[in-house]
Structure formats: C-alpha cells, structure tokens
C-alpha positions as CSV (number, residue, x, y, z in Angstrom):
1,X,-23.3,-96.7,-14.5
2,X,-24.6,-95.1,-17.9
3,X,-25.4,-91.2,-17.3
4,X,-29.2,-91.7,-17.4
5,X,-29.9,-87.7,-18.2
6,X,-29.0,-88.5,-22.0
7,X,-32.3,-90.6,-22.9
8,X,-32.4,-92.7,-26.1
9,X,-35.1,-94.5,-27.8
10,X,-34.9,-96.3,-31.3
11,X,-37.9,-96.7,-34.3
12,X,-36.1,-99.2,-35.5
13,X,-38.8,-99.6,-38.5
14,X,-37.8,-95.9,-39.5
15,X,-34.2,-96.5,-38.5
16,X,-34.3,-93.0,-36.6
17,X,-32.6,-93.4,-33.3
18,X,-33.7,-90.4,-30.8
19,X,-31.3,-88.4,-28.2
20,X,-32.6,-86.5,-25.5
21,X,-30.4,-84.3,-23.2
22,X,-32.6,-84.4,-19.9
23,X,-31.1,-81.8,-17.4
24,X,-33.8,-79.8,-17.6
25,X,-33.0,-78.2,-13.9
26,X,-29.8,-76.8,-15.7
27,X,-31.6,-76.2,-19.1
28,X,-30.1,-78.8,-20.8
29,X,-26.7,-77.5,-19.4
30,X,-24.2,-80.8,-19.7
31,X,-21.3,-82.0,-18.1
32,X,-18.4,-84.3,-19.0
33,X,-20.3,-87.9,-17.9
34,X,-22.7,-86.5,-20.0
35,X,-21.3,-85.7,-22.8
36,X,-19.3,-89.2,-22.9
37,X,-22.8,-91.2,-22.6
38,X,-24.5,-89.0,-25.7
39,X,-20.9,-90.1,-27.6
40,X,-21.2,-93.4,-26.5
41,X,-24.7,-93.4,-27.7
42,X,-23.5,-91.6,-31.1
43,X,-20.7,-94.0,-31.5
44,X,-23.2,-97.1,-31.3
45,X,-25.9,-95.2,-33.8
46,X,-22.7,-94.5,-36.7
47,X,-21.9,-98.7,-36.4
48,X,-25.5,-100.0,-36.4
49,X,-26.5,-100.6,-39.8
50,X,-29.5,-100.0,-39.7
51,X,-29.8,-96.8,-38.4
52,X,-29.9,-93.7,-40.6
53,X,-30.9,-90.6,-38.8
54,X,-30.2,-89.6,-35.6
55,X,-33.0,-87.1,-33.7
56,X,-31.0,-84.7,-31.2
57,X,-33.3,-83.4,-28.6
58,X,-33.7,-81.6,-25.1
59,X,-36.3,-82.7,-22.4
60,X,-38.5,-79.5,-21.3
61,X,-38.7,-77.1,-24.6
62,X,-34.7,-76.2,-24.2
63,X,-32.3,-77.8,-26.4
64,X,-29.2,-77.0,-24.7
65,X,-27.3,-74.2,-23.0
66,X,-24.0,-76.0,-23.6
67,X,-21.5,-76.8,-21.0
68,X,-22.6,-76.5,-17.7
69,X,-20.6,-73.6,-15.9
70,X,-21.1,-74.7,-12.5
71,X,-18.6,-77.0,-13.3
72,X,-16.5,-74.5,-15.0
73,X,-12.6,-75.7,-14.6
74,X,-13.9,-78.6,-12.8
75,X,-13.7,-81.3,-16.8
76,X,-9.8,-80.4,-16.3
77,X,-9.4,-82.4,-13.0
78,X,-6.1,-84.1,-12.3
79,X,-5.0,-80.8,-10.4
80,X,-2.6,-81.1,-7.6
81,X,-4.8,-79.7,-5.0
82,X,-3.0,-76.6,-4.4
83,X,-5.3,-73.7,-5.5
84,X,-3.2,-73.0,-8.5
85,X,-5.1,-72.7,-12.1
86,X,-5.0,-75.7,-14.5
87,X,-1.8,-75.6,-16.7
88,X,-1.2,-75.1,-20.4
89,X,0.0,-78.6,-21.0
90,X,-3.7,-79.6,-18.8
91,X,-6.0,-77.4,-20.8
92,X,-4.4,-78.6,-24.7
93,X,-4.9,-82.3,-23.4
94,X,-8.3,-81.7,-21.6
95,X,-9.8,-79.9,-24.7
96,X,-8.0,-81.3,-27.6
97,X,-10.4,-84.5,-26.3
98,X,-13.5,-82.5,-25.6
99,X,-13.6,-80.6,-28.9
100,X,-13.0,-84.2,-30.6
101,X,-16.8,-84.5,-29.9
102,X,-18.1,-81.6,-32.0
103,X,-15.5,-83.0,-35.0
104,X,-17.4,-86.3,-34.7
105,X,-20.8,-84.7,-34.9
106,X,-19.8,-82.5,-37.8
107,X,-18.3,-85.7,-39.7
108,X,-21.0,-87.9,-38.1
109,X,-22.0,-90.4,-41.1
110,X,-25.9,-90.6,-40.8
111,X,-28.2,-87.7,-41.1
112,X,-28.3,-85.5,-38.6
113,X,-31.3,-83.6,-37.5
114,X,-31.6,-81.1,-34.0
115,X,-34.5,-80.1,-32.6
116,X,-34.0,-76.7,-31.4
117,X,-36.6,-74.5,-28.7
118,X,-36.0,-72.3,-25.9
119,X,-32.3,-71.8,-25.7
120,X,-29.2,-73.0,-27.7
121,X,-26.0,-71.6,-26.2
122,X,-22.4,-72.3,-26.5
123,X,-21.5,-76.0,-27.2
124,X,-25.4,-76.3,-27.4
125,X,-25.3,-74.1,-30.5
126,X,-22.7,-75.9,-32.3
127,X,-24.4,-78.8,-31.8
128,X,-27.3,-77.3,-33.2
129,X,-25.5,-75.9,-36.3
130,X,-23.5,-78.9,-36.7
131,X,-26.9,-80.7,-38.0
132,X,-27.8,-81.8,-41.0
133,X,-31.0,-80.4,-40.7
134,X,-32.2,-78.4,-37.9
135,X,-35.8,-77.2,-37.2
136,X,-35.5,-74.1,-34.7
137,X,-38.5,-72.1,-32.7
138,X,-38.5,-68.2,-33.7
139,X,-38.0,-67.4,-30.1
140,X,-34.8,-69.0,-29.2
141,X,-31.7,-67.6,-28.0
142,X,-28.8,-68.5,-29.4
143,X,-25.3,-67.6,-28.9
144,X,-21.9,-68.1,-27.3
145,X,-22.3,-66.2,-24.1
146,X,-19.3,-67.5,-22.3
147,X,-17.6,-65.1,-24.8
148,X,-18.0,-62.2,-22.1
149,X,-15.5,-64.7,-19.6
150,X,-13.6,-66.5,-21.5
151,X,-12.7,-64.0,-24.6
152,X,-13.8,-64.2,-28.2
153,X,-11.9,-66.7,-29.8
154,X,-14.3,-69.2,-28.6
155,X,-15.5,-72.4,-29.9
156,X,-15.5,-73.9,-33.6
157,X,-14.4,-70.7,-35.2
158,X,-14.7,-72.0,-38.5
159,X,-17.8,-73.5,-37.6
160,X,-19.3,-69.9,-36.8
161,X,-17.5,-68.4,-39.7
162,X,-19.3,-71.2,-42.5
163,X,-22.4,-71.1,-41.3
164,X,-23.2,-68.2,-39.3
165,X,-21.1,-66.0,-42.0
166,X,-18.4,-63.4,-40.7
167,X,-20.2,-60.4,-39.7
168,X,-23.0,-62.7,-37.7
169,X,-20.0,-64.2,-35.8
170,X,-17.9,-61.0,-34.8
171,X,-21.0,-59.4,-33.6
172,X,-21.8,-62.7,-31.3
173,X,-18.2,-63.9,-30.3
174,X,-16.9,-60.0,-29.9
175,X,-20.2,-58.4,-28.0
176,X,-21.4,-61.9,-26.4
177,X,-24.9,-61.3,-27.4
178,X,-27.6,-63.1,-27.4
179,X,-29.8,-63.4,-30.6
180,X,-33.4,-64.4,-31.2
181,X,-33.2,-67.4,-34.1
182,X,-35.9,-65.4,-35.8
183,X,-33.9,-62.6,-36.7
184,X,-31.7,-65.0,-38.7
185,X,-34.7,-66.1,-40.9
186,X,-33.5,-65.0,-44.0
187,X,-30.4,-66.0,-43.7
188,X,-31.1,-69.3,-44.3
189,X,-28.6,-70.6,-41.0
190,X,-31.3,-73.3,-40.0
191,X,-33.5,-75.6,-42.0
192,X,-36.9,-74.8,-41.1
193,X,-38.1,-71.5,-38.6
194,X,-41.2,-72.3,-36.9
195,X,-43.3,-71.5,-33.7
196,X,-42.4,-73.2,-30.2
197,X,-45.3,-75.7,-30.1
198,X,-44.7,-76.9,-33.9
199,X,-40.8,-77.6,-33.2
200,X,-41.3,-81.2,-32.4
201,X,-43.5,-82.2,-34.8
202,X,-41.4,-80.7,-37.8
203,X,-37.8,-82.1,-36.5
204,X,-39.8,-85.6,-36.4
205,X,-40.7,-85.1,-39.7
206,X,-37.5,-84.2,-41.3
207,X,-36.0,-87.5,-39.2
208,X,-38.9,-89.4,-41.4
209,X,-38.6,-87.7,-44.8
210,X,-34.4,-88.9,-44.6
211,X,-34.9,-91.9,-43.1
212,X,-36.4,-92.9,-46.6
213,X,-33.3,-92.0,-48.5
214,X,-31.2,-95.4,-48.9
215,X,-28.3,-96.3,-45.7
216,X,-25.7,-96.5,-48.0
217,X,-26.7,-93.7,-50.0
218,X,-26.9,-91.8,-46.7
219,X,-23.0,-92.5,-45.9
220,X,-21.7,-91.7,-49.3
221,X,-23.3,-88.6,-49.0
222,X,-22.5,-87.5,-45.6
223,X,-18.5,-88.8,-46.3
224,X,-18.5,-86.6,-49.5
225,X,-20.2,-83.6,-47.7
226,X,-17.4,-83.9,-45.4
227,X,-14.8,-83.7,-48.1
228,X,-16.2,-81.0,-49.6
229,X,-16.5,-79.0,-46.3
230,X,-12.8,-79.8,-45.2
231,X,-11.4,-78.7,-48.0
232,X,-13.5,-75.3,-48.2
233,X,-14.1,-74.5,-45.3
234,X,-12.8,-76.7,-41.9
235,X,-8.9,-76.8,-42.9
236,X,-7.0,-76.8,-39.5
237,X,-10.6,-76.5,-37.2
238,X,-9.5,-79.5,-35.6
239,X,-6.1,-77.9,-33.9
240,X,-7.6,-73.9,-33.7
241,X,-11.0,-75.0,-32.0
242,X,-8.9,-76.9,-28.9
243,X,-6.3,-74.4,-29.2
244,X,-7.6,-71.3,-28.9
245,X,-10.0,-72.7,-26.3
246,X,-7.5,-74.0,-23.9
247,X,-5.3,-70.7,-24.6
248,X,-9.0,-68.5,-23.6
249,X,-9.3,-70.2,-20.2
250,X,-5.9,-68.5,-19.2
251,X,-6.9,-64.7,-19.8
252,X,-5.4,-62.4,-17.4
253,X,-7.9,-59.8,-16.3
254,X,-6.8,-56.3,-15.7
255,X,-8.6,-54.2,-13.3
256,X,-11.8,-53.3,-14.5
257,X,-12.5,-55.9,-16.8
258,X,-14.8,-58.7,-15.7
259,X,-13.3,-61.9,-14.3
260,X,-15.8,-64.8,-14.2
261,X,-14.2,-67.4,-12.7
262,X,-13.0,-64.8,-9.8
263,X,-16.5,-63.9,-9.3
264,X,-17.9,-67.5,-9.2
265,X,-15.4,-68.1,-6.5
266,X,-16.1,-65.3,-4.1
267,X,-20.0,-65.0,-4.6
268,X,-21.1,-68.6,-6.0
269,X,-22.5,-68.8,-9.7
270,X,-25.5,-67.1,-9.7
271,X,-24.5,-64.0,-8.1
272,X,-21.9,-63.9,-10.5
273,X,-23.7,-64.1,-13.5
274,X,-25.5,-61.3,-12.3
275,X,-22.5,-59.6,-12.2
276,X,-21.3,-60.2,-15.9
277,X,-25.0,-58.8,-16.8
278,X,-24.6,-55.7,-14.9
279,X,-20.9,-55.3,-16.1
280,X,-22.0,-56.3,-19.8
281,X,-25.2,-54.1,-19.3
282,X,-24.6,-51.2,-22.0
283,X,-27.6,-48.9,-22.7
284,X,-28.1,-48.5,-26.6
C-alpha cells in the first residue's frame, strides 16, 4: 500500500506537480517507505511529459528534519538477530541505495523548487539545497545535527562544499550547529529569504514563473546544468557521499565522548537527545 504521509497533487494546466512530506508528529522526520513513495512519485513526475516543475513541501510549517532517528540503524535490516552492529559490507549496500536518492534529486530533469519553514535538517537540508529554486523563512534552522553522533564526514560533502562554501560547512559538519537561514542572507545559498507566513505563497510563485519556460527547454537546461556541475564541482560525490556515510555509522567511541546510538538504547530517544545537548552544551 502507497506510504500515504507523502501527499501529491497535480495543476496539470501549469504542469507543476506538488509533494508534501506529511509526518508532521516527527516534523517532517522520514523513513525508508517514505522516502521510496516520494521517489516513486519523483520517478513518475521526470517521465510525464507534461510536467515541468515539481513543488517540494512539508505539511505543518516544517519542511523536513531528514531521516527519522527513531529508526536510526533500523533502514539497514537484514541483521541476523544477534545484537551485533550492522556490518561494513551491510552499511556500503544499504547506503550506496539511499544516497542514490539525493543524486536523483540533484540530476532531477524538471525544475525543482523547495519550500522551506520551520526546520530543514540533515537529508532535509540537502533536499532543500539540492533545489533549483528554494524560497526559505528567515527563522529556520538548518543544519546536519546528526554530525554530533555520527562524525563529520556526513552527507553530500560536495554538496555542502558548492553551495554552502567551505568555511559555512566545517563550522556546521565539525561543531554540529544549528544555523538560523537568515544569517546566510547575503550569501546568496537560497533563492528568495522571506518571513514564515509569506513562504508558501513565494515557492508557489517561483513553481508558476518556470512552469512558463518551454518542457523541452526545461530538460536541456537542467541536463546541461548537470554537466556543468559534475564536472566542477560533484566528481566522485556519488561513491564519497555513501562511503563516508556507511564508514561514520561504525565510530568507536572512547570514554568520554558521546555515543548516540548507546544512549538511545539504554534511555530511549528522547532522553538521549537530551543528553547530546547537555554533552554538546559549551558556554561561549
């Protein structure tokens, strides 16, 4: 049965096809079955002709707080049962498939737009800078928090790197901070910076103004954009991302340092979020 928290509707006058992540009890948090059904649903909007844009939203004001850690180890399945951590040869397979989702969306070949509010976190900020065009409130957070369990060398590196710029992405992947999208303003990293309640209206009319641009033009484009930004900037992104991920998830902690996964176990995920605030919790 189709994952029904990934909503879709279709102007098919406009050709703009609209994707909503609706988990809004994990803000926008998503899971494996969920991110298959918004691939399934980005798959079908790439072959229809006559679509040209495709709206990414989240239900409630949050765009997305990326994969949903109270999962966390559970998308590597196929375990044998006995306790023992997800191998190597589990982890490369696992992610190699998972991180072929944000390649997709980065090479996807209609226009792209992300409507961005409340949070955007992890894969829910690649997502978001993976767009085309994105139209972000001032006041969201944005960043790669998991960075504080699962080491820095996290995510689409070269992602981070192009569009976030070097200094931006040491400070979030090596400190695991959080950053208010405003602050980034005149850095140009989003489209359009705007306040919360003006958020929708603005993405839907970016999704418009393209949508008037001819289909085929739209694909040219979007296949030579994708040249371009293999060749500067995304050589070997495709191997790294899944590598370095899969190679993150097997950290060995030594004592004092924070071990999520450990903590999730003993005191449940909450309590151990807590934990990696107070153990992350530096006074300036």
């Amino acid at each position: 049965m189709p994952d029904a928290r990934i909503l879709r509707d279709h102007d098919e006058e406009a050709g703009v096809v609209r994707l909503t992540i609706d988990n809004p009890r994990r803000r926008n948090a998503y899971d494996p079955p969920m991110r298959e059904r918004l691939a399934a649903h980005l798959d079908e909007a790439a072959r229809n002709d006559d679509v040209k844009v495709v709206h990414l939203r989240g239900s409630g004001g949050v765009f997305s707080t990326g994969a949903d850690m109270d999962n966390a180890y559970a998308w590597y399945g196929g375990g044998k049962g006995d306790g023992r951590r997800p191998s190597q040869r589990r982890r490369l397979a696992v992610d190699r498939h998972a991180f072929g989702f944000y390649h997709e969306f980065i090479g996807f070949p209609k226009v792209t737009v992300a409507e961005v509010s409340g949070f955007a976190l992890g894969g829910g900020l690649e997502l978001a800078l993976a767009a085309d065009i994105a139209v972000i409130a001032r006041d969201t957070r944005i960043g790669m928090p998991a960075a504080r369990f699962l080491g820095p060398a996290l995510g689409s590196l070269h992602l981070f790197f192009h569009r976030l710029g070097p200094v931006l992405t040491r400070r979030m992947l090596l400190t695991g901070d959080l950053v208010e999208a405003g602050e980034l303003e005149a850095l140009g990293v989003f489209t359009e910076f705007t306040d919360a309640e003006s958020v929708p209206a603005r993405a839907a009319y970016w999704a418009r103004k393209a949508s008037r641009m001819p289909a085929d033009g739209i694909v040219i484009a979007k296949e030579a954009f994708r040249l371009v930004e293999q060749l500067q900037a995304y050589q070997g992104e495709e191997v790294l991302s899944y590598l370095t991920h899969a190679f993150g998830t097997n950290l060995r902690f030594e004592e004092g340092e924070f071990n999520f996964v450990k903590a999730r176990a003993e005191h449940g995920t909450k309590e151990a979020f807590r934990l990696r605030d107070e153990h992350f919790g530096i006074e300036d």
